[in-house]
C-alpha positions as CSV (number, residue, x, y, z in Angstrom):
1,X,-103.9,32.7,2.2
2,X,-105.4,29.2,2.3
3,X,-104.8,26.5,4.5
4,X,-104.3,22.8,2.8
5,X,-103.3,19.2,4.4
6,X,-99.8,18.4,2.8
7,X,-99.7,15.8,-0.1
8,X,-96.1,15.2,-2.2
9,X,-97.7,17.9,-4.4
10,X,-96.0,19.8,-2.2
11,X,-92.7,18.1,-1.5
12,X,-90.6,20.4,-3.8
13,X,-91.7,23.2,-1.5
14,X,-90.7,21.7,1.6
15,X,-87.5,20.8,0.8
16,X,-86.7,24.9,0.0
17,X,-88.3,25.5,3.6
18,X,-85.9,27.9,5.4
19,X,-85.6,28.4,9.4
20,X,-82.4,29.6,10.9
21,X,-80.8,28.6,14.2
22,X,-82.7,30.4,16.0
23,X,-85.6,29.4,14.9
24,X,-84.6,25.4,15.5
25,X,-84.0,26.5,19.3
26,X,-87.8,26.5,19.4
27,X,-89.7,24.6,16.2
28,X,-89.1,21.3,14.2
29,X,-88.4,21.1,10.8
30,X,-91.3,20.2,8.1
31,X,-89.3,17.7,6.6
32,X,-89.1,16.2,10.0
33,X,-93.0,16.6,10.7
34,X,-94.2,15.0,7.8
35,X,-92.0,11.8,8.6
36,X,-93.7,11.4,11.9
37,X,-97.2,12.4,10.4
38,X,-96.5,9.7,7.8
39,X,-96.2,7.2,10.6
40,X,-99.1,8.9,12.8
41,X,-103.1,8.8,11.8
42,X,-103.7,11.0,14.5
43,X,-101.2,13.2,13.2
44,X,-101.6,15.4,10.5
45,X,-99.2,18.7,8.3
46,X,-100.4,21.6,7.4
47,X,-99.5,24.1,4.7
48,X,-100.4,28.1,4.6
49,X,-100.0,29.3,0.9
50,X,-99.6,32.8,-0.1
51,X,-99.9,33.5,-3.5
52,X,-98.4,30.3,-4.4
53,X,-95.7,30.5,-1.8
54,X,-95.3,28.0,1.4
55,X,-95.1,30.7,4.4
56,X,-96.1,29.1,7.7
57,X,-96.4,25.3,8.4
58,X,-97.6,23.3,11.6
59,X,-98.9,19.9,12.5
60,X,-101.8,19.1,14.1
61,X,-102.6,16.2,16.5
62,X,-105.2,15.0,18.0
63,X,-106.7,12.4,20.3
64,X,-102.7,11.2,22.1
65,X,-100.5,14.2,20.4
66,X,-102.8,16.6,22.6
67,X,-103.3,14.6,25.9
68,X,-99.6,15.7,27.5
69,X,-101.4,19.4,27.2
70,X,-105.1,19.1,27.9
71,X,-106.9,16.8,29.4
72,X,-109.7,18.0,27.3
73,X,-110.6,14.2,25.1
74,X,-111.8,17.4,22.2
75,X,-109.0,18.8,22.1
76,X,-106.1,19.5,19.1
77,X,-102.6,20.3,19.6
78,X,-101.1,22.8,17.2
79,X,-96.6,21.6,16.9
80,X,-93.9,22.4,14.9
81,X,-95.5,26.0,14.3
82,X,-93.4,27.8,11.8
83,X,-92.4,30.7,9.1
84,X,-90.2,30.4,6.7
85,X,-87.5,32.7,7.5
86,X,-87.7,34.6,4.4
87,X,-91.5,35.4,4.6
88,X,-90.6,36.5,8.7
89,X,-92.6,40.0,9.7
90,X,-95.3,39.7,7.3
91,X,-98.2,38.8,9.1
92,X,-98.5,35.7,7.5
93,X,-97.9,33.1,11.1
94,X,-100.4,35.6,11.8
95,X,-103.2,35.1,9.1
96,X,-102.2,31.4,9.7
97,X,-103.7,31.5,13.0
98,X,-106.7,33.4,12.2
99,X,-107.7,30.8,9.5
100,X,-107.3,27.6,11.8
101,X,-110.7,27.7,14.1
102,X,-112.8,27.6,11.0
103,X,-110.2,24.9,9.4
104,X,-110.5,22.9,12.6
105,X,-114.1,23.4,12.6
106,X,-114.5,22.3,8.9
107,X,-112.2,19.4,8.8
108,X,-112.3,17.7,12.7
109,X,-115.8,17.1,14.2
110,X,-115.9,17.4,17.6
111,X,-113.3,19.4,18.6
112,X,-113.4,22.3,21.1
113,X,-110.4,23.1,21.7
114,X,-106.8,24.1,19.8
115,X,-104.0,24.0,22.4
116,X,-100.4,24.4,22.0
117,X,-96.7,24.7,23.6
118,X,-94.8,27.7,23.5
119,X,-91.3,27.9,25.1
120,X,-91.0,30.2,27.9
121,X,-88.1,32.1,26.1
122,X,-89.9,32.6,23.2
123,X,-91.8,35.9,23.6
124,X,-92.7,36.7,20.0
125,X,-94.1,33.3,19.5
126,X,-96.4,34.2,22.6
127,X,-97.4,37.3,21.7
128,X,-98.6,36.0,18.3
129,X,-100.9,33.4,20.0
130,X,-102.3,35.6,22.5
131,X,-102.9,38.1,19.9
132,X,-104.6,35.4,18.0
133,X,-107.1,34.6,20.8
134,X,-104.9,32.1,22.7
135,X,-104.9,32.4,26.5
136,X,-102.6,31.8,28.8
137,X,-104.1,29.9,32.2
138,X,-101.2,28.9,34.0
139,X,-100.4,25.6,33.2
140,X,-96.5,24.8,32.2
141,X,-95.0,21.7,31.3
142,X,-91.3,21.2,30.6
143,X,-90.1,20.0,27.2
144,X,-87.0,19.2,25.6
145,X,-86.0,22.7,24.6
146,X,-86.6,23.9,28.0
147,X,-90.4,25.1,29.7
148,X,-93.6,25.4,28.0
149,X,-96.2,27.4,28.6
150,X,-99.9,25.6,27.2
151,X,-102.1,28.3,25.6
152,X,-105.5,27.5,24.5
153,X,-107.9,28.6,21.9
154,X,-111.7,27.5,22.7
155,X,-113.9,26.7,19.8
């Protein structure tokens, strides 16, 4: 699996992008995230690629996108995490996560710190990120679709 920064290369692939309901209770849609990365520097998509195959998207955001969660100025904010819904249970959201401190590392000096939102209802999501070296300190915001808890991964 490789990480890569979107480009209309990959257009064709976001457009076959699946997530269900369910899924929309808790995530944005790519489509949706590249518009408002389009209209954001600080903003940026992100594609994992398996084999050839868009698996897991998510945004990052820096300098204002992560200020609502850390007060940290170092800090990036991971949004609109996602699988597509036919590559679900196969470790790849996983793998995803396991790649981003060295892609963070490699591609945005001076940051020292990935946080992110996670809905309170959403215990899979959770237990992905902790399992991925996020921690939960207690902090909790609430957000549109309900509260957040902020998890953070120090670089």
């Amino acid at each position: 699996m490789e990480l890569y920064f979107y480009n209309e290369g990959f257009r064709n692939a976001i457009e076959k992008y699946i997530l269900t309901e369910e899924q929309l209770r808790f995530t944005g849609t790519p489509v949706d995230s590249i518009k408002l990365s389009s209209q954001d520097s600080n903003r940026e998509s992100i594609l994992a690629i398996e084999e050839d195959r868009l698996v897991t998207f998510f945004d990052l955001h820096k300098n204002e996108g992560a200020k609502p969660f850390s007060e940290n100025h170092h800090a990036i904010l991971v949004r609109a995490f996602s699988t597509d819904f036919r590559h679900q249970g196969k470790g790849y959201a996983y793998n995803a996560l396991m790649l981003l401190p060295d892609f963070v590392k490699a591609h945005y000096q001076g940051i020292n710190e990935i946080v992110l939102a996670v809905n309170l209802q959403n215990e899979a999501a959770q237990n992905l990120y902790k399992k991925c070296g996020f921690i939960d300190e207690g902090e909790r915001r609430m957000g549109t679709k309900g509260e957040l808890i902020i998890m953070s991964y120090y670089l």
